[in-house]
N, C-alpha and C positions, 0 to 999 in steps of 0.2 A: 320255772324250775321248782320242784318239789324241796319245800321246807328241809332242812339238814343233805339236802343232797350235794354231791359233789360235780361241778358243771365239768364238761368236757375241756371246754378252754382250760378252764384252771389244771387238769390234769396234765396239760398238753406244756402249758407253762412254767409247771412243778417239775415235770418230766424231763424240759429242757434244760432247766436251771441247775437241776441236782444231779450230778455225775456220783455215781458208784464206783468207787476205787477199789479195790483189794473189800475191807471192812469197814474202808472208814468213810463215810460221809463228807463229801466236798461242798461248796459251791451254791448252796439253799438260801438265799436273799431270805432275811428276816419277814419283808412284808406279803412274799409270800406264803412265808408261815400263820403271818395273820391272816390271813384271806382265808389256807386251808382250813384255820381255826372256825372264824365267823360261819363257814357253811356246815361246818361237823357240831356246832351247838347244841342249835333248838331242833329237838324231834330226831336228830341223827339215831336212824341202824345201825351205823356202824361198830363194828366189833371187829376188837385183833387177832390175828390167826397166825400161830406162826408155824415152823416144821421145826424137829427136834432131834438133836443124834447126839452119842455119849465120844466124848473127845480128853483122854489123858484121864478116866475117871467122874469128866464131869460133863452134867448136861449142857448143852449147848442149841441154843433159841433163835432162828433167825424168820422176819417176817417172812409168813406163806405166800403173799401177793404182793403185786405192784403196787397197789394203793396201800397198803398194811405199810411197806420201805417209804412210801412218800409221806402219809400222815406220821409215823413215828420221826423221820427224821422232818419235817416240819416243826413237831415241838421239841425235835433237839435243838434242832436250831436257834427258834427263840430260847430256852433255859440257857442255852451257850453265853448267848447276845445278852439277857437279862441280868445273869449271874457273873458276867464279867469270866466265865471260865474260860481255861488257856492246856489244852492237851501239853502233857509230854514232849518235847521234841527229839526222838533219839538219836538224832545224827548230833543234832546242838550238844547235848550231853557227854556223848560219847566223844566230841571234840573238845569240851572242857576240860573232860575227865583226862585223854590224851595229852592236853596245854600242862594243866597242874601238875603230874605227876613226874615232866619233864623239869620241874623246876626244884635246885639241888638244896630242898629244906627236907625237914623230922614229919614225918608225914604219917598216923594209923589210917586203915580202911577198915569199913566195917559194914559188912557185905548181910541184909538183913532181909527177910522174908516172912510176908503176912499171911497167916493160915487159911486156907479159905477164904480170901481175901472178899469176893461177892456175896457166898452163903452169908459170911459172918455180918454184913451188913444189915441192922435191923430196919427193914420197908416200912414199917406203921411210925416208927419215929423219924426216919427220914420225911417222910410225907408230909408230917405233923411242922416238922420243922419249916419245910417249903412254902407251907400253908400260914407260918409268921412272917415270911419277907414279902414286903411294901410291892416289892419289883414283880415278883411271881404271880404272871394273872389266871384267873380262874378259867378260860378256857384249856393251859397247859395244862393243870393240874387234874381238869378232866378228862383232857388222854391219856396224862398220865394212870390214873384211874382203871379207864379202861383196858389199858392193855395191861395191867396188872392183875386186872378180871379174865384175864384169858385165863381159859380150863386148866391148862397145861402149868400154866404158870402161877396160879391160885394155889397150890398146895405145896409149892416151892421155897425152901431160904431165900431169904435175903435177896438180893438186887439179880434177875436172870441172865447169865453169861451171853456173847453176841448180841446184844443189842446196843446200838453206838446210845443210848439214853440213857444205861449202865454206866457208863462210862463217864457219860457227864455227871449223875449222879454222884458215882463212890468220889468223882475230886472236888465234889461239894461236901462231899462229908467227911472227909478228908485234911481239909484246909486248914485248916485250927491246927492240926496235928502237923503239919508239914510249916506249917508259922515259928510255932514253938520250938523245932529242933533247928532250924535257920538261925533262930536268934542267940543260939545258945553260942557264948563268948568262944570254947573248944574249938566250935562248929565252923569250918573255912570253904565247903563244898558239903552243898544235902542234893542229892537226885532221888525223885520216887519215880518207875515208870510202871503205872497198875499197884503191882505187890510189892515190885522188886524195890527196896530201899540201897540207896550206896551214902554212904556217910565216910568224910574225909575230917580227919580232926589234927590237931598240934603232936601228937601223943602226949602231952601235959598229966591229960586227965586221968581218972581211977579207972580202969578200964570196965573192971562188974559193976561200980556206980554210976556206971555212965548208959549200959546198957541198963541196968535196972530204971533210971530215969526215963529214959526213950519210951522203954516198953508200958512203963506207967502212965505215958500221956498219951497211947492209941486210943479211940475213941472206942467207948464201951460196946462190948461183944467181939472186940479183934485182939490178937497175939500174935507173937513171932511164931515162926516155926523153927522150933531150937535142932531138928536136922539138915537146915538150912541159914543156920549163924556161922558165921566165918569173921575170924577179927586177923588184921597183918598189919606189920610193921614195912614199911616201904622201904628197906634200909639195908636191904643185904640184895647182890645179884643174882637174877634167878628168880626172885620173890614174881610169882604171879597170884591174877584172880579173873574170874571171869563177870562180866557183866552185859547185860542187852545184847548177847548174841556175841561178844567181841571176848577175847583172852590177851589180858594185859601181862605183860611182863620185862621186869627191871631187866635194862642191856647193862654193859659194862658205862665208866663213868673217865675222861679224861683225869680231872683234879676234883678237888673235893667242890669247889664253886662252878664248872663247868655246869651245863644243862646233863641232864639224866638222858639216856639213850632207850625209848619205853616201845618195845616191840607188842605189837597189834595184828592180832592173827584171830580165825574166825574159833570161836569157843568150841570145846572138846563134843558140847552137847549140841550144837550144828552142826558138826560134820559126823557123829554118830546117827544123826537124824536123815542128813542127806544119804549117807551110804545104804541105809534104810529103805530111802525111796527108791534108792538104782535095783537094790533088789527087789520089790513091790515090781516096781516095772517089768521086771525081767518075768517074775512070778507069773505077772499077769500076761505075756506076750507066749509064756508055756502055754496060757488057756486059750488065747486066741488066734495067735500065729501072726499079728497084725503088724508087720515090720514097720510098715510108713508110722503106726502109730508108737512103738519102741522109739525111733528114731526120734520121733517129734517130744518125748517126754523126755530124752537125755538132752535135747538141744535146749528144753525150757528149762531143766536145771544145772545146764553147765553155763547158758547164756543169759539175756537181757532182754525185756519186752514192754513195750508201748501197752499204759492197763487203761488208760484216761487221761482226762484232759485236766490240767486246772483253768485255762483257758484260750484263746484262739489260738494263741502267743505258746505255749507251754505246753508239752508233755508230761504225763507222770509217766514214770517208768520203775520198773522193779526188777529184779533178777540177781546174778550173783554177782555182778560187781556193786548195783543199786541196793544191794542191802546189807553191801559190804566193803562199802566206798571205802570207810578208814583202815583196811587192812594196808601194814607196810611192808610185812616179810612176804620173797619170796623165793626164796632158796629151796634145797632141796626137802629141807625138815618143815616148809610148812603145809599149811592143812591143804592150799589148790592143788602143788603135787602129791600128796597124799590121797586127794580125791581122784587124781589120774592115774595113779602107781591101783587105785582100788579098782576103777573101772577095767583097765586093764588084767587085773587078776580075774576079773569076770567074764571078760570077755577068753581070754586063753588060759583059764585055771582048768586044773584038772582033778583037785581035790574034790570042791564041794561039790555038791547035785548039780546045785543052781548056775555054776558053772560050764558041769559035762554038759548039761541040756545046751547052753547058750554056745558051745564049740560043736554041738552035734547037729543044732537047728539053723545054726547061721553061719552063712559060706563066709569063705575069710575074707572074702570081697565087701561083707554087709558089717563084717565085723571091722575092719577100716574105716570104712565108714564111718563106725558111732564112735570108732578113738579118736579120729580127726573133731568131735566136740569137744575138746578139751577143757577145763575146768579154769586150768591159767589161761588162756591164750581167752576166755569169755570173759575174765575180770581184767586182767592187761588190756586186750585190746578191745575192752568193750562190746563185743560183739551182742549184736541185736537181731534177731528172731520174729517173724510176725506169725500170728493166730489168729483167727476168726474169734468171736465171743464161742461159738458151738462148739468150735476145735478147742479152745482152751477148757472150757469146760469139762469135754470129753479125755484131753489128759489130764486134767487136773483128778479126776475121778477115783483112781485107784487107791488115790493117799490121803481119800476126807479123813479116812481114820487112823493115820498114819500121827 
């Protein structure tokens, strides 16, 4: 085998090991990471390549090839393993966050968001940094390297968005900042997930002295985004906020010592998102006429679907109940029949375009059809949906830049 080269077997064992979820990297045995290491050393070609599209403003990097996703998440994996790092959990969180807010004590929130949270990471000093820990071996730090030397990514801020290396990155640089607000005596519940900070305190404290503290201990080149600070007192009914996809909000209370009654419904900015996609869809089924394909993309966002495996034993799954297990409401005012009261204006509205088109192109036959997806009855009863990788792909397509 040709020096630095990468042997077929290892490919085939990397390939097997490493399940592609959604974004996030599953399942990469650390010593396979070393192995991919030892052959990409001495004399390696290889170089990173990724593909690039602009998503909410910001660019967005994912590896070009097969080999590019298995060597980058190879040395994610060791930096993971080395570094002791621990992703986010957001279902854990958001069940925390659900537990405490039930419980009938003085409670602030203080709902916090970091500016450009990737850009703002400085690359030359994170590296620098890397390159003093005992644990971080010099192979990583030369993919890392490398794929930093990608063209694309060469003249870019800070840490480059989609890639899971990103990722482990910013919660190494991170850490110290997320120590120090844990520790703080006020401080009863800290969650960071990426940018998004949630901070749960006594209400004791000075409320500007407390954020002025916080924001002084972000690691140099980050700030909040003060169109995105939000402070609340958990103390009156009514009182909502939104976090990780979910909208909290205080119910009524028995007595004053009873449990807190905290309704969980999916956030204002999801269900503006999804209502979003139904029209994309719809848009795009004016260009093509593709019914089977309409059909298949309202069922993939009203329902549930098998994405990967964690392993033999295990399914992962995603969709709208799996990414919105903790919703409790479901009466008539919340977001599931909101999402069907919406679909159905779409399908027999007579107002918008988008509407006349979809009662003039689709017999009322086809148009039953897509109501029978319903939005509650896929998060109630779970309902599960199967795709091809090709077919998912192919619906997933219209909304890359949605």
């Amino acid at each position: 085998m040709r020096e630095g080269a990468i042997s077929l077997d290892l490919l085939r064992r990397l390939n097997r090991e490493h399940i592609i979820v959604a974004d996030e990297e599953v399942g990469l045995r650390p010593d396979l990471a070393d192995a991919a290491w030892a052959l990409l050393l001495a004399g390696s070609t290889w170089s990173f390549e990724v593909s690039s599209f602009r998503r909410r403003g910001f660019a967005v990097h994912v590896p070009r090839r097969r080999i590019d996703r298995l060597i980058e998440a190879a040395a994610n994996a060791s930096l993971v393993q080395r570094l002791g790092i621990k992703q986010a959990n957001r279902e854990q969180i958001v069940s925390n966050i659900h537990r405490l807010l039930r419980d009938p004590h003085s409670v602030r929130i203080y709902r916090l968001d970091i500016k450009s949270f990737y850009e703002s990471i400085e690359r030359q000093t994170l590296v620098a940094a890397l390159e003093s820990q005992w644990c971080v071996t010099r192979p990583s730090l030369d993919i890392l390297r490398r794929i930093f030397d990608e063209m694309s990514l060469k003249s870019e801020r800070g840490l480059p968005r989609g890639l899971s290396i990103s990722a482990t990155l910013a919660e190494q640089f991170m850490r110290r900042f997320d120590e120090s607000v844990r520790s703080r005596s006020e401080v009863f519940f800290y969650a960071r997930f990426v940018d998004d900070i949630l901070v749960l305190t006594t209400g004791n404290e000075h409320q500007k002295n407390f954020e002025h503290d916080i924001e002084l201990g972000l690691p140099a080149g980050l700030k909040f985004n003060p169109t995105k600070r939000n402070v609340l007192d958990w103390n009156t009914v009514g009182a909502s906020f939104e976090y990780l996809g979910y909208k909290f909000e205080r119910g009524p209370q028995k007595s004053v010592n009873d449990e807190i009654n905290v309704h969980v419904d999916m956030a204002t900015s999801k269900i503006r998102r999804t209502k979003t996609k139904l029209c994309v869809a719809l848009k795009d089924y004016a260009r093509t006429r593709d019914i089977s394909l309409l059909a298949d993309r309202i069922r993939f966002l009203s329902g549930n679907h098998v994405v990967g495996r964690k392993n033999k034993q295990q399914a992962l799954r995603a969709g709208i109940y799996y990414s919105y297990c903790r919703i409790n409401q479901h009466g008539e005012k919340s977001a599931l029949r909101d999402l069907d009261r919406f679909m159905r204006r779409l399908m027999f509205g007579k107002k918008a375009p988008i509407s006349r088109d979809a009662s003039t192109r689709l017999s009322a036959r086809e148009r039953r059809k897509i109501l029978r997806m319903s939005f509650f009855a896929g998060h109630h009863e779970r309902r599960m949906c199967r795709f091809s990788y090709a077919r998912l792909e192919n619906v997933a397509k219209c909304w890359q830049h949605v």
